[in-house]
Structure formats: C-alpha cells, structure tokens
N, C-alpha and C positions, 0 to 999 in steps of 0.2 A: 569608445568601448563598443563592443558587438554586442548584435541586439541578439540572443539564442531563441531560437525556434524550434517549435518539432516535429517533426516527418515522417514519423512511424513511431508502434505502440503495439504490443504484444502482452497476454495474461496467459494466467490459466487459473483459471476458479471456478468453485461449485456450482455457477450458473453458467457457465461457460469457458473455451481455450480461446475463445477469438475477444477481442471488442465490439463486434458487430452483436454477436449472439449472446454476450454479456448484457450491452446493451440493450439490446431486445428483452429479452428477459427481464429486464431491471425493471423497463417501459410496460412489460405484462403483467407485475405487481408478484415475481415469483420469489420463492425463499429457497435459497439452497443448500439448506438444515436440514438434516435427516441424523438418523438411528448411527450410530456406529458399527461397522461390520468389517473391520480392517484388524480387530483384535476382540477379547473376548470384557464386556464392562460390564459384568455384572456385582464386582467388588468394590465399584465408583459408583461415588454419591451424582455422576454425570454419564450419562449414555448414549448423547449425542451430539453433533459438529457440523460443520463444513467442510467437511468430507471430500477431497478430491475423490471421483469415482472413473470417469470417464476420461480416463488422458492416458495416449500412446507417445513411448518413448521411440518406439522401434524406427522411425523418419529420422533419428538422433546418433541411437545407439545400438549396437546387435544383444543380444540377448546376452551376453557373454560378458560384456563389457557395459550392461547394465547395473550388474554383480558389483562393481568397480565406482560407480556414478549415485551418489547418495539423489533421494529424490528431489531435493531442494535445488543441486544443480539440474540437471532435468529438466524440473518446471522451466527455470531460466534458460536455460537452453534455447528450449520451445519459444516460450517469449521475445527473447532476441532477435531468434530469426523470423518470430513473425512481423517484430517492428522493419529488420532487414527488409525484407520481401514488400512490405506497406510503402517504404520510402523506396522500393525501386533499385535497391544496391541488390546485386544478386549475385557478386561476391567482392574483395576486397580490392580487383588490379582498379578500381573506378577511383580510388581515394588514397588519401598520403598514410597508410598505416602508420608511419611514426606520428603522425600527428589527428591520431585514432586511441579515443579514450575508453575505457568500462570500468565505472564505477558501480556496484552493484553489492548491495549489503542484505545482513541476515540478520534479524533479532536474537536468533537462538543459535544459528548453522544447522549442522548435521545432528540432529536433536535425538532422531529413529538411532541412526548409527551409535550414537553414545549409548545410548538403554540397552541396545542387543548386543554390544561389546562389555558392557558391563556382566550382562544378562549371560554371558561364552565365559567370561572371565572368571563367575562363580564358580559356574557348574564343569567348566573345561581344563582349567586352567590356564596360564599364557600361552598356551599353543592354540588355546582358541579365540585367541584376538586375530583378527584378519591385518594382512599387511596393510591391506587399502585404510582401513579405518582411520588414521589421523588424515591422509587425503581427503576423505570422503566427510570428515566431521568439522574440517578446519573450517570459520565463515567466509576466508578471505577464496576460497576456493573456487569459490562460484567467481568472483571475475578472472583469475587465473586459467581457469576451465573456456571461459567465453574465447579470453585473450588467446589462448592457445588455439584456440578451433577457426579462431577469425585470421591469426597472424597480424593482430592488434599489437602495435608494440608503442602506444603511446602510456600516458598515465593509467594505472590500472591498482585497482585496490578496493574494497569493502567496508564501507562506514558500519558500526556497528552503536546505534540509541535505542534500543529498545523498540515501541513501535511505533518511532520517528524516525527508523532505516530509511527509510524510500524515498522522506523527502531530501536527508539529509544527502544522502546519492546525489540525487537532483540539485541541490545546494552545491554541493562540489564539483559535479561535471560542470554548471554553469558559469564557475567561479575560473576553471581549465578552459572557458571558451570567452568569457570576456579576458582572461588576459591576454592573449592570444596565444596558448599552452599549447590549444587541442581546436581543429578544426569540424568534431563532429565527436560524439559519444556515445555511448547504449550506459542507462542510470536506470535505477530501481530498488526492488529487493524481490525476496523470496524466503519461504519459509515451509517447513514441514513439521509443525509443531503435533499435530492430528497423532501420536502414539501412545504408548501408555505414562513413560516418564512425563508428558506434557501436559497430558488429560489432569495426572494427579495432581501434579505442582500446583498447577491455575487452579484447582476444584480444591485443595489444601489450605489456599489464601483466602477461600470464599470470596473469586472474583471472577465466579459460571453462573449463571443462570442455571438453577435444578428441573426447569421445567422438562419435565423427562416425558408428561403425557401431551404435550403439544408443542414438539421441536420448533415447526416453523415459528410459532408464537412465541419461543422464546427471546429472543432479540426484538426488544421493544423501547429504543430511543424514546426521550422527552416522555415515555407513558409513565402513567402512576403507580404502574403494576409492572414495573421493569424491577428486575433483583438479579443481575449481573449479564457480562458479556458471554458471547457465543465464541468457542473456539473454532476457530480457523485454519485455511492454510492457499499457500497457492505462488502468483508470483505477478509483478506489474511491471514494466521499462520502456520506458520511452526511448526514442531514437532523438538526440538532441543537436541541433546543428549553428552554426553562427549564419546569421543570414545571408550574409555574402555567398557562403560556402553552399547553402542551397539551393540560393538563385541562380549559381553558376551552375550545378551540374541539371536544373531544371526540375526540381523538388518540389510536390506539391506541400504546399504549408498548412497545419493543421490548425497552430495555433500559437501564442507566445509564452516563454516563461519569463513575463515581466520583472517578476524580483519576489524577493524572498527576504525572512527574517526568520531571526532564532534566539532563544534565549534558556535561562534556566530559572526554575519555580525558585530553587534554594530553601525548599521546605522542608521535602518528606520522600521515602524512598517509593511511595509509590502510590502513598494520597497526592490529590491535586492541589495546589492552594489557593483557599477557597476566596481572596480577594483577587485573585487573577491579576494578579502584576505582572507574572510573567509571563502568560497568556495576551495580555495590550501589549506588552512591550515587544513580543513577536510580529503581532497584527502589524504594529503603528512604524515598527524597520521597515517589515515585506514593502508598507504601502510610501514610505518612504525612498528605498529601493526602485519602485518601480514608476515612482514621481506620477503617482496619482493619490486623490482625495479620497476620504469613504464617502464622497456622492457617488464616485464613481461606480463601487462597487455593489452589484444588486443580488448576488449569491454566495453563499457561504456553506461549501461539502465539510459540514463538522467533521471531528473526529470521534463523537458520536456515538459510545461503546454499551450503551443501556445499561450502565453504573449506577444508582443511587445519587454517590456524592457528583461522580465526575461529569456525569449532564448537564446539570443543574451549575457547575462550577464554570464549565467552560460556556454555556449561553450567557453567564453573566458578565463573562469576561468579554465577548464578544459585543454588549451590549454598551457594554463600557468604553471599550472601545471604538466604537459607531457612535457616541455622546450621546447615546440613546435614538439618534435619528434611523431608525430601523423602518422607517415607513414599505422602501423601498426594495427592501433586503429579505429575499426568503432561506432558509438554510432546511436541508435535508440530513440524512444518514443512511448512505449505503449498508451501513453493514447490519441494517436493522434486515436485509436479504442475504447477505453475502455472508454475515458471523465478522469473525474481529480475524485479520488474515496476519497480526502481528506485525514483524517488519518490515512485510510483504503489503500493507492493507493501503497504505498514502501510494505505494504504488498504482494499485489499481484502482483505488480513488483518483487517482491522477488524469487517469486516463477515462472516469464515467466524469469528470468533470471538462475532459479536452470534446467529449461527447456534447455535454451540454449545451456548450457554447458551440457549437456547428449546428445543432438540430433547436438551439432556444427553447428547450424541454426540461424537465426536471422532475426527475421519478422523484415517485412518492415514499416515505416514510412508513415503512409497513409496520403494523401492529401498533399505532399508535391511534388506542381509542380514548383515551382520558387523559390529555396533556397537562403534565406539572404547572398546576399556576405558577409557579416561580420561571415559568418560559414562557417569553412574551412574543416570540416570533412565532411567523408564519412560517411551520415546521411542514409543509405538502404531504397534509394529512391522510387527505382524500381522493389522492390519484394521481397522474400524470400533470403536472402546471405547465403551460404556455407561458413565458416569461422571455424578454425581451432583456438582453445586459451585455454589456462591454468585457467588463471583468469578475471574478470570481477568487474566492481565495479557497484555499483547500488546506486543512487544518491536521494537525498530527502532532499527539504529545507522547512521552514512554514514560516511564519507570526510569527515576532517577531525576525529574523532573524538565528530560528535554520537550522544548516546544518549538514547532517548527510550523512554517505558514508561506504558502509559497502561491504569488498571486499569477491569474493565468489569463491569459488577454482574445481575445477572438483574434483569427488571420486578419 
C-alpha cells in the first residue's frame, strides 16, 4: 500500500492567503475577527466574523469572469495553486493528468449566490436569476472548476459533512492513492458562508458567540466564559502525493498523512454526544490506520469551536481515548484566532498542523483565561509551546454527527 505524503499546501483566511503568513500570525497570538463590513448587520443579534478582507482574484480571473466564479471557488482556486507552486508543479505536462485527482468539498457551496438569487427572484422575477447561478452555487463545483483549469482528468468530486469537509477530502484523496487510483491530488475544502443568509442561520440556532463589544475575544475555546462559535470563511488544500510519486519527480516532503478514521455520533442532529463513543471510535481507527499507539501521539489540533457543550464533550472524548494517559499530549484550537471556517476549517487546520510538526511549535489558544475544570489538558494557554512530537492528530466533527480524525506524521 503507498504511503501518501504531502508537498504543497495553499489557504486563504483572515490571518492570511499564504501558510507562511498564516502561520506567522498564528505564532504572534493574532485574531482575525473583526466588525462586519461586506453587508449592512445592524438587524443581527451578530455583527461580526472572519471576514475574508484582503484576497485578490484578479492572478485567477478577469473582472468579467469574476461575475461568473462564486467566491468559494476563488478562494480555492487561490489555494490550489498555491499548494501547486509549493510542490514545484508549475503546470500539468510534469504528471500523468489521468492519474491526477481533486477532491475538494464545501459545507454549504455557494451560500452568497443562493441569498442574492433568492434576493433577484423576489424582487425581479425569473428574469433576475442569473444563468451562472446553479454553476456558481453547485458544491461540487469548486473541484469541477479546479479539474477544468488544471486538465485534471483523474478522480474528481466534493465530499460534502458539514464541518468535517476537509478532512473527509482528505480521507478520500488518500483512499484514491493507496489504491493505486491516483498518483497525486489537490484535497480540502472551502467555504463563503460570511453573508447575510449564513450570519442569520448560525445566530438563529444560537450557536455565535454575541460578543459584539470585543470581536477578537469572542472565540474563546476551553474558557468559561466561551458562549458560542465565530463565523468564518476561507479555504485549506493540500497537495497529496504517494511517495513513490514524489521521490521520483524530486518533491520536497512536508509531512505524512498516516491514516485516518471516521465515524458517526448516531445521536443528534447537531448536539455532540456527550459520552464520545463516536469521537474514540474515530481517534482509535485513525491511530489504528496508521499503526501507531497514543504514546505516540504528543498533539491534538481539536476541533475546538468555543461551544458550551461541544468543548467540553470532545476533550472528554479525547481523554478517553488516550486512557487518560495525557501526560504527554498538549491540544490547542485554531479557530480560537482564525473563527470556525466551516468546511473549509480541518482544511486549514491541516495545514497549521503540517506547520507544527516542521517548526515543533504550537500556537497558543487565544482567549483562554479561565479554563473549564472539566478540561484536564494542557490547552497552550500562555503562548507559543516548544514541544517535541512525532505525530499529531487533527480532529473535525459537523452536524449530522460526522467525526473525522486524520493523523499527521513528521517527514
């Protein structure tokens, strides 16, 4: 069976479009939570997000034919070629396009699109529905889009779990390269949920965070004073290859995707379940999969969403699944800077975890001053951790009860 590796790695999120400058940022303790300024919120009980702000399509698309390209392809767009460009492929005659995959999924798809064509349809009639719009709204679209741009003509398609997209991509492309399917992939997700129809939904369920007078401190994992997640948006994907396949063309290796697991709660359509059965039974596949023990493992990128129940639900599970031997294991929460990026989020968690394990660092847990006694780990309260580890699992559950756990290995 081929052992998958990865060679490049592309975002674009509120602390940055690179993994360098994501990175960085992460490492300088930044939030990139702010005010809403993309529509008018002063009707929502929420008024601010993870705001893409700074990302140029125009390297991608003409202005013309932006019109055409919902933002969620876009981001991915961006993405893909920057993990391209990382691993060196600088276009397609280097590799066997039939045996060139993109798996790339959406929590929601074209979310903006749907609201403003609803939003034309009111007030216009069907003449103000744009043709583009099922193109542009469809989720599968974003690797059809890729596939087309690359002349990708291997496996191609859009997992869609809520916001367990990115690993499940990842789960898939990996699944296309140990059979011997696919000799290389672009896997992720992407999502532009940041509009009005999305802001309401999530703030409808009461599962936002209202702190309106201190955005950045809203997202506040493991604290006591956390009361929901931050809205998000953006996009994560790895460049995934079989080793073989990139020792031969000469690929620098970033890091391994050991193995993975997945399961379902079988509870609730979008509480947790609070004995974590099906949170271990994901952990104890992946680490089964990837035919190592939890001594092994000395980090754990929750999925981490400053929920009440669901923090609290998944450290235990987590705990449980470690037989309590946590001496050695510290776990953090990106999105306690970054907001909850949806389908898009194990995405680029993916990749602040392939970080970790190159630099043996581990950004800190922002906003986390009063940690839930019911969490017994060492959550990198206080800053930047030096830490020393092999392997890593990086953790991602949605609505609907999927759990996904996808362990990551040093080169």
């Amino acid at each position: 069976m081929e052992e998958v590796v990865i060679t490049g790695m592309g975002c674009v999120t509120d602390l940055g479009n690179t993994p360098d400058e994501l990175w960085n940022n992460l490492l300088a303790g930044k939030s990139g939570v702010s005010a809403i300024d993309r529509f008018d919120t002063e009707p929502y009980p929420v008024k601010f997000a993870g705001q893409i702000k700074e990302f140029d399509a125009s390297p991608y698309y003409s202005e013309r034919d932006r019109k055409r390209v919902s933002r969620n392809i876009q981001y991915a767009v961006h993405s893909a070629e920057t993990a391209l460009k990382m691993a060196g492929i600088e276009d397609s005659k280097s590799i066997d396009v039939k045996r060139a995959a993109v798996v790339i999924g959406s929590g929601m798809g074209g979310m903006e699109i749907f609201y403003d064509s609803s939003v034309n349809l009111h007030t216009k009639g069907p003449r103000g529905v744009s043709p583009f719009f099922v193109p542009q709204a469809i989720a599968n679209m974003v690797a059809g889009e890729i596939g087309i741009r690359l002349g990708w003509m291997g496996a191609n398609w859009s997992p869609v779990s809520a916001c367990a997209t990115s690993n499940h991509s990842f789960i898939t492309a990996v699944d296309q390269i140990r059979l011997g399917k696919a000799d290389i992939a672009l896997a992720g997700g992407t999502e532009e949920a940041v509009c009005p129809i999305g802001l309401a939904g999530f703030a409808a369920m009461k599962a936002l965070s209202t702190r309106n007078d201190e955005p950045t401190k809203a997202s506040r994992p493991f604290d006591i004073g956390r009361d929901g997640f931050v809205l998000s948006e953006g996009a994560g994907i790895l460049l995934l290859e079989s080793r073989s396949h990139a020792e031969k063309r000469g690929a620098k290796i970033l890091a391994r995707l050991a193995g993975y697991g997945t399961s379902c709660d079988a509870y609730h359509m979008s509480a947790p379940r609070e004995d974590g059965e099906g949170v271990c039974l994901a952990i104890s596949m992946a680490l089964k999969d990837a035919r190592i023990d939890i001594s092994q493992v000395g980090y754990v990128n929750t999925h981490g969403t400053s929920t009440p129940r669901g923090d609290v639900a998944e450290s235990s599970a987590i705990f449980k699944a470690f037989d309590g031997k946590i001496d050695n294991v510290k776990i953090n929460s990106t999105k306690s800077m970054v907001g909850h990026m949806l389908g898009a989020a194990s995405g680029m968690e993916a990749i602040v975890v392939i970080k970790s394990l190159i630099d043996q660092k581990l950004h800190q847990t922002l906003n986390l001053e009063n940690q839930e006694p019911e969490i017994p780990f060492d959550c990198c309260a206080k800053g930047v951790v030096e830490h020393k580890f092999e392997y890593a699992l990086s953790n991602s559950f949605g609505f609907g009860g999927h759990n996904s756990v996808l362990v990551l290995g040093r080169a």
